[in-house]
ZAMARGU-4260 file (C-alpha; in steps of 0.2 Angstrom, whole numbers, plus 5000, padded with zeros to 4 digits):
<rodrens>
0) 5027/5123/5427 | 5010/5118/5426 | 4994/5129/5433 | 4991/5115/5446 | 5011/5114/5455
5) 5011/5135/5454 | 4993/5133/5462 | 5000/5120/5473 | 5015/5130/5478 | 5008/5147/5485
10) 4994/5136/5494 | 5009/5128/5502 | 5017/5146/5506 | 5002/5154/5512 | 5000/5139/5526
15) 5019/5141/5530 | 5015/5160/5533 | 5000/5158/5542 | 5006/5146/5554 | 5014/5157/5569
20) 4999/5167/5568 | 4988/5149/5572 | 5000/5146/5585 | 5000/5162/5594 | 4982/5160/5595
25) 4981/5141/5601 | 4994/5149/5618 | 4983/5162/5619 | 4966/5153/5621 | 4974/5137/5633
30) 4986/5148/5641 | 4983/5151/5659 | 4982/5168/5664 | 4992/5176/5680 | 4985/5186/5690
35) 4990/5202/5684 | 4981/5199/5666 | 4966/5195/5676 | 4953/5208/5669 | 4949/5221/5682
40) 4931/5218/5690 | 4920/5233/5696 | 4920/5234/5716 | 4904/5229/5722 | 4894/5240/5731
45) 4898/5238/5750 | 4883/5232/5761 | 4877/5249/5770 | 4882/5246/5790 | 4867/5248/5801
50) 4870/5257/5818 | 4866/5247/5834 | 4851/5257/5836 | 4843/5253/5818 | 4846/5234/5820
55) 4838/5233/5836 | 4822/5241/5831 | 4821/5230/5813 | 4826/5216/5826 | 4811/5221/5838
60) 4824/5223/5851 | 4823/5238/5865 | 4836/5249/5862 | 4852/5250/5873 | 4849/5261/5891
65) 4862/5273/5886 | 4851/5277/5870 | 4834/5275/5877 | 4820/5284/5870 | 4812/5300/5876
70) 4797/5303/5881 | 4793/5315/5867 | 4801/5300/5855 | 4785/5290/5862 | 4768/5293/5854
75) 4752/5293/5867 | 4749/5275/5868 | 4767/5270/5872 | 4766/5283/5886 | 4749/5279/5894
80) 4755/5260/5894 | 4770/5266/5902 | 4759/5275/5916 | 4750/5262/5916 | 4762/5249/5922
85) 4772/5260/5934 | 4754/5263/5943 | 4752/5243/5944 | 4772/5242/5954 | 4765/5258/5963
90) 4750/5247/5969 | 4757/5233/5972 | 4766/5223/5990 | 4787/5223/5980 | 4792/5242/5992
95) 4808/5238/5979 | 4800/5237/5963 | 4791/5253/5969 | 4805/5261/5975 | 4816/5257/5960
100) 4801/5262/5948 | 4799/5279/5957 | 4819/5283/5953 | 4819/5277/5935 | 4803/5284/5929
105) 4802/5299/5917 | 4793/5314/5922 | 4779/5312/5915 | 4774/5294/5920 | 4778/5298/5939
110) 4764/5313/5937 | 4750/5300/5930 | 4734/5305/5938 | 4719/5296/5935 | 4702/5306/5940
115) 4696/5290/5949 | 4712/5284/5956 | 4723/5298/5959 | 4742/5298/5958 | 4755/5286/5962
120) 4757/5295/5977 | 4741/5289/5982 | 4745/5268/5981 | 4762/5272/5988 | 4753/5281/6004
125) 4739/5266/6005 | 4755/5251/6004 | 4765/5259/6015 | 4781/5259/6001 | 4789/5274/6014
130) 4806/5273/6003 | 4797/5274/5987 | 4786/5289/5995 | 4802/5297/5997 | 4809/5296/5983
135) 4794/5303/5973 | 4792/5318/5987 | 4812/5322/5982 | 4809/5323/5966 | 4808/5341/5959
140) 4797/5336/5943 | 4785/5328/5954 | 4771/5339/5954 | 4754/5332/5958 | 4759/5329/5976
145) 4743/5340/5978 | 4731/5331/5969 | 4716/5322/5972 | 4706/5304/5968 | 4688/5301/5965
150) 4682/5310/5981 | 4693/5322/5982 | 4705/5314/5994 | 4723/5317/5994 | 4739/5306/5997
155) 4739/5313/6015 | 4721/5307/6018 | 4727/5289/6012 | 4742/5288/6022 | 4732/5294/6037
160) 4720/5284/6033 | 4731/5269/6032 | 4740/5271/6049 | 4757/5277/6040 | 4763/5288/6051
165) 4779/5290/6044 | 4771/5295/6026 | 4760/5307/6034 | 4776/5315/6039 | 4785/5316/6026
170) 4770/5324/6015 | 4766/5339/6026 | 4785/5342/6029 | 4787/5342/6009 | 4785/5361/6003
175) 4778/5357/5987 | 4762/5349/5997 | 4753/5366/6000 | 4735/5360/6001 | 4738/5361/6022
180) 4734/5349/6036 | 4715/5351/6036 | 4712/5350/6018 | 4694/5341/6015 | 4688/5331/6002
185) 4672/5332/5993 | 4662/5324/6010 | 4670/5338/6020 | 4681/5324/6026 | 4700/5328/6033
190) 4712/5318/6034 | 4712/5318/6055 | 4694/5313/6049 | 4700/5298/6041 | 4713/5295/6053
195) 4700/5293/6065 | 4688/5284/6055 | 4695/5271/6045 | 4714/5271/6055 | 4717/5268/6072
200) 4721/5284/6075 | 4740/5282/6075 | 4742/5299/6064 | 4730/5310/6072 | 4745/5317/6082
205) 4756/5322/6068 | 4742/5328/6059 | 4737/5339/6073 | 4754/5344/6076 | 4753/5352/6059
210) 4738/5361/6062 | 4725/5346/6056 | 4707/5349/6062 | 4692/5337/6060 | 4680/5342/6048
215) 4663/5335/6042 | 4664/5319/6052 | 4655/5303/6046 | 4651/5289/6055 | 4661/5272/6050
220) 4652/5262/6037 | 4652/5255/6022 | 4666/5259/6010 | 4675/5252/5991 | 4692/5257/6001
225) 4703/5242/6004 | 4718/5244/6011 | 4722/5254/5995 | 4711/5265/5999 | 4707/5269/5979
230) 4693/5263/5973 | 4693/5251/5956 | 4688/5259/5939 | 4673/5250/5936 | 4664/5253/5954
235) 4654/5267/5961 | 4658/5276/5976 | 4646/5271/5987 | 4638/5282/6001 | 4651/5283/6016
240) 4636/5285/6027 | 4629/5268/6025 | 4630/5257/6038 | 4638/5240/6038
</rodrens>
């Protein structure tokens, strides 16, 4: 036999030996795969959950009422505004929005006192709000019911002031209000005094049923009190003495 048919005849073996090998590997590459010889993937990381509260505050959403911030959670500024607007329902003609105001506010922003101004007790006394007076005279942290605006005057000298009998009442028979009947203000005036000058007159029996007494009195003139009875923060308290 020749060198070219013994050459011939492995080549032809080999390819005859080789050929399942071929096959297998054809199946293998075309051959769709189940799904259990899916290769196994790595779990993907799950997307961290954010709270209710968390997604609210990236949202620029208030947080719900049952998980509402506390006054120390709240940094200076977010209190003073909050003193700021419970004042501006405090003054204001809504007894409703002053009443519900005075029974959700915290502590803190129901004892806002400005030097000019006063408290809240103060604008409640001048509008006549008797509930929301209430309410805040209730209240245990309340404690500025003896303070004083400007001049010295205090809720009681407002209220007297103002004709509201009933508020006048209710702050001498309050046990916090310790300041008395007859307290005067920087003029020397009582609040009998400002019953008498700037009222009718209509609380000038309760007061002196509790002990008021006139003090200084000054004759009726000009005044920045409105019915408020507070004057703005950009006025000067002009002299009570001058005449209209």
């Amino acid at each position: 036999m020749s060198l070219a048919a013994c050459c011939s005849l492995l080549s032809g073996l080999w390819r005859m030996l080789l050929r399942p090998f071929r096959l297998q590997s054809r199946e293998a590459q075309y051959r769709v795969p189940l799904i259990g010889d899916e290769p196994q993937k790595e779990a993907e990381p799950e997307a961290p959950q954010l709270s209710q509260d968390e997604l609210a505050r990236i949202l620029g959403n208030t947080l719900p009422q049952s998980k509402a911030p506390t006054i120390r959670e709240c940094d200076e500024k977010v209190l003073e505004q909050l003193q700021e607007e419970f004042i501006e329902v405090a003054r204001g003609s809504d007894s409703q929005a002053a009443l519900e105001a005075v029974r959700e506010a915290p502590a803190k922003v129901v004892n806002a006192c400005d030097e000019c101004s006063g408290t809240a007790l103060h604008f409640l006394a001048a509008e006549g709000h008797v509930q929301a007076c209430g309410a805040l005279l209730s209240r245990d942290d309340f404690v500025e019911i003896n303070a004083r605006n400007g001049i010295g005057s205090t809720a009681l000298h407002i209220a007297a002031a103002n004709d509201e009998e009933e508020i006048c009442k209710m702050i001498l028979e309050c046990p916090r209000f310790t300041a008395g009947a007859s307290v005067a203000n920087d003029n020397g005036q009582t609040p009998l005094d400002f019953a008498l000058e700037f009222g009718t007159g209509l609380c000038s029996s309760v007061l002196e049923a509790a002990g008021g007494q006139g003090g200084t009195r000054r004759r009726r003139g000009r005044h920045i009190y409105g019915r408020t009875m507070v004057p703005e923060d950009d006025d000067t308290v002009q002299d009570m003495d001058e005449l209209d």
